[in-house]
C-alpha positions in Angstrom: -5.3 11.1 -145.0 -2.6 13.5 -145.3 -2.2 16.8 -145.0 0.2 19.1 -147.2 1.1 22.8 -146.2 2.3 25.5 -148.8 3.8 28.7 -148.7 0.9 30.7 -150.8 0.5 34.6 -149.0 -1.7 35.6 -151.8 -4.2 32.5 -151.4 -4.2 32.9 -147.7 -4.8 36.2 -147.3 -8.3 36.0 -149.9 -9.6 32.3 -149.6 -12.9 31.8 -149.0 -14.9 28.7 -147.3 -15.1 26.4 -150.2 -13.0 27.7 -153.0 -9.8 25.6 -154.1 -6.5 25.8 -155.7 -5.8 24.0 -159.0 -1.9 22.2 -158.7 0.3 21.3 -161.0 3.3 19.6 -160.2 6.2 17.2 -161.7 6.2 14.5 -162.1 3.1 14.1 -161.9 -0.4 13.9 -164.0 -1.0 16.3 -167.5 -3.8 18.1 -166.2 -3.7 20.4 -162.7 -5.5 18.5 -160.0 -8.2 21.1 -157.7 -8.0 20.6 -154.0 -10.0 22.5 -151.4 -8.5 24.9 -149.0 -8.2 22.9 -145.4 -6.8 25.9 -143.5 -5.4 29.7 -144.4 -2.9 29.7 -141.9 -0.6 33.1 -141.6 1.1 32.8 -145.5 0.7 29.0 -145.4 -2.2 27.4 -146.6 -3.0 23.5 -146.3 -4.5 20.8 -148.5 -6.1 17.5 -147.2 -5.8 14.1 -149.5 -4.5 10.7 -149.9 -3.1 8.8 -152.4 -5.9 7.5 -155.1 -2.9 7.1 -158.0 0.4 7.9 -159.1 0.0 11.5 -159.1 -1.4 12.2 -155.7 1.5 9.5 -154.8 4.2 11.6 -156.3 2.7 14.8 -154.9 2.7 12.9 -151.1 6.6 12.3 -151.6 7.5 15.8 -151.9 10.0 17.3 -149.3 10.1 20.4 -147.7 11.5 23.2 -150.2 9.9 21.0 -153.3 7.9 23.5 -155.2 4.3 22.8 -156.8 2.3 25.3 -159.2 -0.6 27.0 -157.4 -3.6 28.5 -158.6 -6.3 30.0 -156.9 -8.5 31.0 -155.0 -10.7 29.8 -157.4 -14.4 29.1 -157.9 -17.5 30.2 -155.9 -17.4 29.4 -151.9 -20.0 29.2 -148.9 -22.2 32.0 -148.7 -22.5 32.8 -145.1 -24.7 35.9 -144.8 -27.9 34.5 -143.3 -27.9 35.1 -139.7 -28.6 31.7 -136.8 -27.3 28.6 -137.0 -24.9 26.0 -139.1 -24.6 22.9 -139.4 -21.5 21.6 -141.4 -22.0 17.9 -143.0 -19.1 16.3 -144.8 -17.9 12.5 -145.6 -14.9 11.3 -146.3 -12.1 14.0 -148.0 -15.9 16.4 -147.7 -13.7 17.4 -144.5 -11.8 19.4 -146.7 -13.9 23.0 -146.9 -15.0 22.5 -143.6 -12.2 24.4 -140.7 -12.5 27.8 -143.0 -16.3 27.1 -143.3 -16.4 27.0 -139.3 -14.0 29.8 -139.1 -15.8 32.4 -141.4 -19.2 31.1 -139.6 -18.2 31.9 -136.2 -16.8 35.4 -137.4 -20.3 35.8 -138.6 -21.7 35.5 -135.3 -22.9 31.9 -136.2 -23.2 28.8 -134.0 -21.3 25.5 -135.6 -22.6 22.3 -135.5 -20.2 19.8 -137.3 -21.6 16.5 -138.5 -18.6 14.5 -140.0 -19.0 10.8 -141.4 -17.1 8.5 -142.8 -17.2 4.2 -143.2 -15.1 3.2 -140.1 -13.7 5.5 -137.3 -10.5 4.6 -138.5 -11.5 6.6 -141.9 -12.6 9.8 -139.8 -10.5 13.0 -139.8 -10.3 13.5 -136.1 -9.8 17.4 -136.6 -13.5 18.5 -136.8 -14.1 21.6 -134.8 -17.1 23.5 -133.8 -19.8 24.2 -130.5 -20.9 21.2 -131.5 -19.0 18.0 -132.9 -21.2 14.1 -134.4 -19.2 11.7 -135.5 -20.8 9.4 -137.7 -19.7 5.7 -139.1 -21.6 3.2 -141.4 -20.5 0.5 -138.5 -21.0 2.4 -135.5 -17.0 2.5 -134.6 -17.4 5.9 -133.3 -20.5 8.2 -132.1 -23.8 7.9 -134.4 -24.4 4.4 -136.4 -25.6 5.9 -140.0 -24.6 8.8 -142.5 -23.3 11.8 -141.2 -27.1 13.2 -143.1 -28.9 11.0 -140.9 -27.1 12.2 -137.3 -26.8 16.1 -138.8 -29.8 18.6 -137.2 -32.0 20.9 -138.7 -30.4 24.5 -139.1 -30.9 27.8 -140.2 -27.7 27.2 -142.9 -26.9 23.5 -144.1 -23.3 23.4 -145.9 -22.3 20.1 -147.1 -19.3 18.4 -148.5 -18.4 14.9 -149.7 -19.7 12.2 -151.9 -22.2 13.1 -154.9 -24.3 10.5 -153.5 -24.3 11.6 -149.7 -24.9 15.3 -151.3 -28.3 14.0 -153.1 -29.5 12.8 -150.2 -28.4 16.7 -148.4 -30.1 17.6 -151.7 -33.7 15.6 -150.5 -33.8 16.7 -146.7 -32.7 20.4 -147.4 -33.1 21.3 -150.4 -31.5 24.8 -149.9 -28.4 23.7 -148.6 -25.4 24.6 -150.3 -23.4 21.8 -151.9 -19.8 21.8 -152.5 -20.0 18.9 -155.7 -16.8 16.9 -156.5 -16.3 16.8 -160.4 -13.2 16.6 -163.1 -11.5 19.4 -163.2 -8.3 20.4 -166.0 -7.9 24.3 -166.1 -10.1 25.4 -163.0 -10.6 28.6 -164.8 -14.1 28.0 -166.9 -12.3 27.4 -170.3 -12.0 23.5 -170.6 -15.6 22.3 -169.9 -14.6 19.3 -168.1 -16.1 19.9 -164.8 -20.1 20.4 -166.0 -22.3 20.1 -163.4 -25.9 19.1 -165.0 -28.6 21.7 -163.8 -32.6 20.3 -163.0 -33.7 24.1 -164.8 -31.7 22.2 -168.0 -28.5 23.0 -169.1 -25.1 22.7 -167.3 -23.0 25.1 -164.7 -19.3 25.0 -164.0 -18.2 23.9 -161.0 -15.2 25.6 -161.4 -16.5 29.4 -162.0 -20.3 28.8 -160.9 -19.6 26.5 -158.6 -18.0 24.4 -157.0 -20.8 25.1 -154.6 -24.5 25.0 -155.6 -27.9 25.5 -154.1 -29.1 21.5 -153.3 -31.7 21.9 -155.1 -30.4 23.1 -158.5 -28.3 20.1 -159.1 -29.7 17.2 -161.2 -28.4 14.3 -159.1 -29.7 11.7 -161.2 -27.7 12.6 -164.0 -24.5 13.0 -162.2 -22.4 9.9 -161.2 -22.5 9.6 -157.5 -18.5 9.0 -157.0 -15.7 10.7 -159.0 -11.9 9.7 -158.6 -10.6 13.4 -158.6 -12.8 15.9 -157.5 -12.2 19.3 -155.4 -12.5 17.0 -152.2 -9.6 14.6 -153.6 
């Protein structure tokens, strides 16, 4: 995993815990690419990702002074206005939401419990943060042996990043959780359609103007593919 800083006042200054920015950059792929917002640092902001093609590649070669097109904040965020306590569960690139989800929790008077998971302990981002850090690996390289769902407590607020299948299974122990759901994106701005999210009431939402995060239990997880290549986490 990498980690890209930006020079983006505006973003900074507004983001909230689980929106994203939508880049564009050359060369690189036709379409904009979402990320999630790592950290709002000062007039910086940071992205977290690794190379899953050419145009994350080419994006991971720029130098400092390259430019990229940003936009954002976009879409819907965490809502932390319940009072007690969070627990934060992410897998993989689900890291990325997470440090502004702790940050805005703890400035709402909320204790953090941060449950992250990944395959091997060399796959874990070792930056997790909060009163309370689980590590989690399928192998049982580092702390719990299981999913990051597994080792996660109960809570008063469950916010939950990462795979589409590790979020059904958020979806089945609490099922009002909020979900941040990787999808396709193109514009990020509700006009393209390419980032439906199907709904159980019928219908579909956009992840990128009702979403990208849902209530657990709204999603129909059967009907959406449990892994997508680009997604607001990658």
């Amino acid at each position: 995993m990498f980690v890209l800083t930006m020079r983006a006042p505006q973003v900074a200054a507004t983001v909230r815990a689980g929106q994203f920015v939508n880049l564009g950059w050359a060369p690189g792929p036709l379409l904009r690419r979402p990320f999630s917002v790592y950290r709002a640092l000062d007039e910086d902001i940071e992205i977290v990702l690794k190379a899953v093609g050419s145009g994350t590649a080419a994006l991971l070669a720029m130098e400092m002074g390259d430019r990229v097109s940003c936009l954002g904040p976009l879409g819907r965020g965490f809502d932390l206005a319940r009072a007690g306590t969070v627990v934060l569960v992410s897998g993989g690139l689900g890291v990325a939401p997470m440090p502004i989800a702790a940050r805005d929790a703890r400035a709402a008077g909320l204790r953090v419990t941060w449950v992250h998971g990944a395959r091997t302990a060399e796959e874990l981002c070792g930056e997790a943060d909060g009163d309370e850090v689980v590590w989690a690996t399928d192998d049982g390289s580092r702390g719990v042996r299981g999913t990051a769902v597994a080792a996660a407590p109960d809570a008063d607020v469950v916010l939950a990043c990462g795979p589409n299948r590790m979020l059904a299974a958020v979806a089945e122990r609490w099922p009002d959780a909020q979900v941040a759901v990787e999808t396709y994106m193109g514009c990020g701005t509700g006009v393209c359609l390419g980032c439906t999210v199907p709904l159980k009431r019928g219908g579909y939402d956009r992840a990128c103007k009702e979403g990208p995060v849902f209530r657990a239990r709204d999603i129909d997880w059967a009907a959406l593919p449990s892994h997508l290549p680009y997604a607001v986490t990658a």
